[in-house]
Residue, then its C-alpha position, 0 to 999 in steps of 0.5 A: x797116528x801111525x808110524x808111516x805118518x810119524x816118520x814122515x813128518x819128523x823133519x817137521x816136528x824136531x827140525x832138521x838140526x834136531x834130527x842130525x844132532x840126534x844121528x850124530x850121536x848115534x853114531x857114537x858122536x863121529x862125524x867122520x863116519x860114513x853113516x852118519x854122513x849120509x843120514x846127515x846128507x838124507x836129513x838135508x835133502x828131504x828138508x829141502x824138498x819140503x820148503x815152499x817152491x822158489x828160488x832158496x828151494x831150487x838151490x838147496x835142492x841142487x845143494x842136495x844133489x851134489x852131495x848126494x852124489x858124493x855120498x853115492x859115489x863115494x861110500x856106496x851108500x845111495x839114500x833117496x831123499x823122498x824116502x821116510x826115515x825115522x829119528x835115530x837112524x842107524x848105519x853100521x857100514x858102508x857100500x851096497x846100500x839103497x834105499x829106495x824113493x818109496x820106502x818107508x822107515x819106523x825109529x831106531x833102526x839098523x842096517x848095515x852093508x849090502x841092505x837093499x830096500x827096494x821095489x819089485x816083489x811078486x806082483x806082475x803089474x807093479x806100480x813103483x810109485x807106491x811099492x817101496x816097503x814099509x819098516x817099523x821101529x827097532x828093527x835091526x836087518x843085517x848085512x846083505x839082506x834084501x827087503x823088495x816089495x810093497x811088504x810091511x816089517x813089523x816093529x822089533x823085527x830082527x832080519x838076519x844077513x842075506x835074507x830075501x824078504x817079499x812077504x809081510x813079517x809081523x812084530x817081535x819076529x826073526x827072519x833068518x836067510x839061507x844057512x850055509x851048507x858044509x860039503x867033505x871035500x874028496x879024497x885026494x885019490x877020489x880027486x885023481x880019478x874024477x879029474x883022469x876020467x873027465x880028462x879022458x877023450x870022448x869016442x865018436x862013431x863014422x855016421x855013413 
């Protein structure tokens, strides 16, 4: 079984109170942390989506909703209750976090601020019902990265902050984003004369 198939059906083989007394503990056992929170709300909502159609499901779903709001509204963190996450789901910190409908996530990852886990890529005719990326297990991303695409992240993958990745990364690999550039800044004199000579008035010749 792959993990894709694992994760999806993990809610169904432990249960949900299984799954977010799991969470809990990985977020050092602190209900008030906004991480846990919002895998706890993610555990609910994909429950729910699962029960037999009817009136309980309607309710729970609704249920859902609204907490999943408040959780979006209010940590900036926005999870969609179709995705499939794994069990020992991390959250390191809040705000700018999306994960979206179609992703697909393995065991034992972290993210952190800013991760997006989005559709799009470099196709042209993009389906969005089936280009949600796909992680593995243990893979650690850091704050600001961007996963985009129907790609695939292979397990014990590290993705370093602000990295944009549209392309398949495979097992045991480091990705690392744009490093930082260090410029001098210009002598104090050098800058009077750049700012005296932009200041200076441009000449405009009579066209007859």
């Amino acid at each position: 079984m792959s993990f894709v198939e694992d994760t999806g059906n993990a809610s169904t083989r432990m249960g949900l109170k299984a799954l977010i007394r799991e969470d809990y503990r990985n977020h050092f056992s602190d209900w008030t942390r906004p991480g846990f929170r919002a895998i706890a709300v993610y555990r609910f909502g994909f429950w729910a989506r699962g029960l037999k159609p009817g009136l309980k499901r309607r309710i729970l779903v609704r249920l859902h909703l609204t907490a999943f709001r408040y959780v979006r509204n209010r940590y900036g963190i926005e999870i969609a209750a179709t995705a499939k996450i794994g069990r020992r789901f991390h959250i390191g910190h809040q705000n700018a976090i999306v994960v979206h409908a179609h992703a697909s996530i393995g065991d034992d990852c972290k993210i952190r601020q800013g991760v997006t886990l989005g559709v799009g890529g470099l196709e042209r005719d993009i389906d969005f019902s089936k280009s949600g990326p796909v992680i593995g297990n243990r893979v650690d991303i850091g704050a600001g990265a961007m996963i985009v695409g129907k790609v695939t992240i292979g397990d014990d993958v590290n993705i370093g902050p602000n990295a944009v990745v549209m392309v398949n990364v495979p097992a045991n690999s480091t990705v690392l984003g744009p490093p930082a550039r260090i410029l001098p800044r210009p002598a104090p004199a050098a800058e009077g004369k750049a700012h005296a000579a932009g200041a200076t008035a441009p000449s405009f010749s009579r066209l007859n």
